[in-house]
C-alpha positions in Angstrom: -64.9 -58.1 42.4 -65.4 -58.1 38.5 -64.1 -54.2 38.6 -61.0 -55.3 40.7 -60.3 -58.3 37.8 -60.2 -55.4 35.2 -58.2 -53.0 36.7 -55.8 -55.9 37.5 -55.7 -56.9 33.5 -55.3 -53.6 32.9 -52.4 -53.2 34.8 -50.3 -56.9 33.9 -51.6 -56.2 30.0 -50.1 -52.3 29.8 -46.0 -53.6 30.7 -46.8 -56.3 27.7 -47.8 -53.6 24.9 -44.9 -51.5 26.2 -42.5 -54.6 25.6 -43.9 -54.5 22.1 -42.2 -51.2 21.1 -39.2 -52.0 19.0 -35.8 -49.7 19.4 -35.1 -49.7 15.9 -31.6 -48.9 14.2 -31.0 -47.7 10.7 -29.1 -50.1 9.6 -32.2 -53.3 10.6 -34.1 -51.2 7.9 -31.7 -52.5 5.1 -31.6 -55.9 4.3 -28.8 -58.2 5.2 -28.4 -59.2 1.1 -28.9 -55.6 0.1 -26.0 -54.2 -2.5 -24.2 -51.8 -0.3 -24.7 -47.1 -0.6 -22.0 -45.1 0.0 -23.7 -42.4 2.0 -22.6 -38.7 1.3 -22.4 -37.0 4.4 -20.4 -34.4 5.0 -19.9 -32.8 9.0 -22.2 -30.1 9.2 -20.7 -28.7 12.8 -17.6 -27.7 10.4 -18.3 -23.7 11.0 -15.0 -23.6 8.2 -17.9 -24.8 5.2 -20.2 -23.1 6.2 -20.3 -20.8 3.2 -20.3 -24.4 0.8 -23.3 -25.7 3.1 -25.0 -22.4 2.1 -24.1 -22.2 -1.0 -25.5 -26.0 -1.5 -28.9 -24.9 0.0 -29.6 -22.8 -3.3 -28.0 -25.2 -6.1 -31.0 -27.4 -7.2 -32.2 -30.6 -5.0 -29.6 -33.2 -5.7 -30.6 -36.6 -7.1 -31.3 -39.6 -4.5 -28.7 -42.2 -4.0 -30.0 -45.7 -4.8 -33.5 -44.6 -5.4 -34.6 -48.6 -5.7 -33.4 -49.5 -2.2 -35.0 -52.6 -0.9 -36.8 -52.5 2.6 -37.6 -54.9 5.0 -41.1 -56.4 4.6 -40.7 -58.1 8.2 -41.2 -54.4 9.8 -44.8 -53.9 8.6 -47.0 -53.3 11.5 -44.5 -53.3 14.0 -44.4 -50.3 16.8 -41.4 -49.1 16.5 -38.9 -46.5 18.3 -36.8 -44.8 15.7 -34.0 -42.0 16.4 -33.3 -39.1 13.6 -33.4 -35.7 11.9 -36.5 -34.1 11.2 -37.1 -32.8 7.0 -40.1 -30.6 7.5 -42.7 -31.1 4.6 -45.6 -29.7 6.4 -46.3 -26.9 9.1 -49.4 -25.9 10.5 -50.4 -22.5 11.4 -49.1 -22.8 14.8 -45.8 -23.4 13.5 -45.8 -27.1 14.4 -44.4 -29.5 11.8 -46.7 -32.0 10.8 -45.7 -33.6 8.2 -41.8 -34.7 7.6 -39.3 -37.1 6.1 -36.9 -39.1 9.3 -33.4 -39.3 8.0 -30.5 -41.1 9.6 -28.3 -37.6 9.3 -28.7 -34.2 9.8 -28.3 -32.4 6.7 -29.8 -35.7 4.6 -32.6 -34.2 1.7 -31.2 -30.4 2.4 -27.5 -30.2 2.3 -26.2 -33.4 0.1 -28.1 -35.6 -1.9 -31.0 -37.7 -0.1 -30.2 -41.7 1.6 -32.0 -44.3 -0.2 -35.3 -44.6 0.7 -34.9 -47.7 2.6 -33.0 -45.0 5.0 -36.1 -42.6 4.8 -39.4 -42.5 6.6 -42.4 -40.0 6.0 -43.9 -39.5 8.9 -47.1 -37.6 9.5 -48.4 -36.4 13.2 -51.8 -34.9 13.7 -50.3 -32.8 16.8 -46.7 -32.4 15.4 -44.1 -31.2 16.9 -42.4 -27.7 17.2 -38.9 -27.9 15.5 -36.7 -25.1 16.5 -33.7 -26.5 15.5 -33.1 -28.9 12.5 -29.8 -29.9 13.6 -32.0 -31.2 16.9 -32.4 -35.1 16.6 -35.7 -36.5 17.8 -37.1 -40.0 18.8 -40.3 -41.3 16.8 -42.4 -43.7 18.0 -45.6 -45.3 16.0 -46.2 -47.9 14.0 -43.9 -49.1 10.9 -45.3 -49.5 7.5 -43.2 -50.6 4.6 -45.2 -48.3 2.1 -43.2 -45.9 -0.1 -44.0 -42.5 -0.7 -42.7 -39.7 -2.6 -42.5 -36.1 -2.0 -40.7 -33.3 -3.6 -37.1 -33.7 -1.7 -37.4 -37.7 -1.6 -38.6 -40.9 -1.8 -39.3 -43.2 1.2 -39.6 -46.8 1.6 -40.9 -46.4 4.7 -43.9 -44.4 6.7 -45.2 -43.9 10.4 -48.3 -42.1 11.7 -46.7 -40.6 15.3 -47.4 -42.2 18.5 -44.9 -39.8 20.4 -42.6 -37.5 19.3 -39.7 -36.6 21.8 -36.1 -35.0 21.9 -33.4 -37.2 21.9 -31.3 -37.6 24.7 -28.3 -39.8 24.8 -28.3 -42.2 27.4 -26.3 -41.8 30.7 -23.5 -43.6 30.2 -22.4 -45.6 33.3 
C-alpha cells in the first residue's frame, strides 16, 4: 500500500514541475521602464553580402550596444524555456559545444556588434550539444539566473546551467 501512495505522488507531482517550465520571450527579459536599443541586425540569408558578412568576420569584435542594460531580477531561479542562436565559447574534444552565449539573432556577437546583455545568456552544459550549423536555432531549457558574466565577445546579464538542449522546431501551425 505505502509503495502504491508513492508511485501515485510521483505521478500527480511530475505534470506540476512540468507546469513550472516558463516559455520565455526576449523581450520579458527587458524591463517594461527600460530606455529602448536599436538592435543592428542585418539579414544574414542575403547570399548578395555575403562578401561584407565575411569581410566583417576579420575586422575586430565590434563594441556591445548598451553594455549597462538592466535585467529582470523577477527571473532569478525560475526554469525557464528559452529559444536562440548558439555563440560557441567552449568545445570539448568530442566536438560538442559546452560552453556558449544565447542570442536573440543569428549573427549577434559574430557578424554585427553584440545585443545588450539583458538580450544575452551564457549558458554552460556539462553534456553540450553538437552544433553543426550556427545559423541552426536551438531551445534551452534550465534554470534562469540574473548573474552577469563576461567573456571575450560579450557581456551577459543573464546565465543558465542546461537542463535540455534541443532543435528548434516551429510549431505546426493550424
Amino acid at each position: 500500500m505505502r509503495m502504491g501512495w508513492m508511485l501515485l505522488m510521483m505521478l500527480v507531482a511530475t505534470p506540476l514541475w512540468a507546469q513550472d517550465l516558463r516559455v520565455l520571450t526576449w523581450q520579458e527579459m527587458i524591463p517594461p521602464d527600460a530606455p529602448p536599443v536599436k538592435l543592428i541586425t542585418t539579414p544574414m540569408h542575403n547570399l548578395s553580402s555575403l562578401a561584407d558578412t565575411l569581410s566583417v568576420e576579420s575586422a575586430p569584435a565590434a563594441h556591445q550596444l548598451a553594455p549597462h542594460a538592466p535585467v529582470v531580477k523577477s527571473l532569478d531561479g525560475q526554469q525557464v524555456r528559452l529559444p536562440g542562436y548558439i555563440v560557441p565559447l567552449e568545445v570539448s574534444e568530442e566536438g560538442r559545444v559546452t560552453e556558449f552565449l544565447l542570442v536573440p539573432y543569428f549573427g549577434a556577437c559574430i557578424h554585427v556588434p553584440p545585443p545588450p546583455p539583458n538580450q544575452i545568456v551564457h549558458v554552460t552544459s556539462e553534456l553540450g550539444v553538437k552544433v553543426d550549423e550556427l545559423y541552426q536555432p536551438y531551445w534551452i531549457e534550465g534554470p534562469m539566473q540574473v548573474k552577469p558574466s563576461t567573456s571575450e565577445l560579450a557581456d551577459a546579464g543573464y546565465q543558465m546551467e542546461a537542463d535540455k538542449i534541443l532543435v528548434y522546431e516551429m510549431p505546426d501551425e493550424q
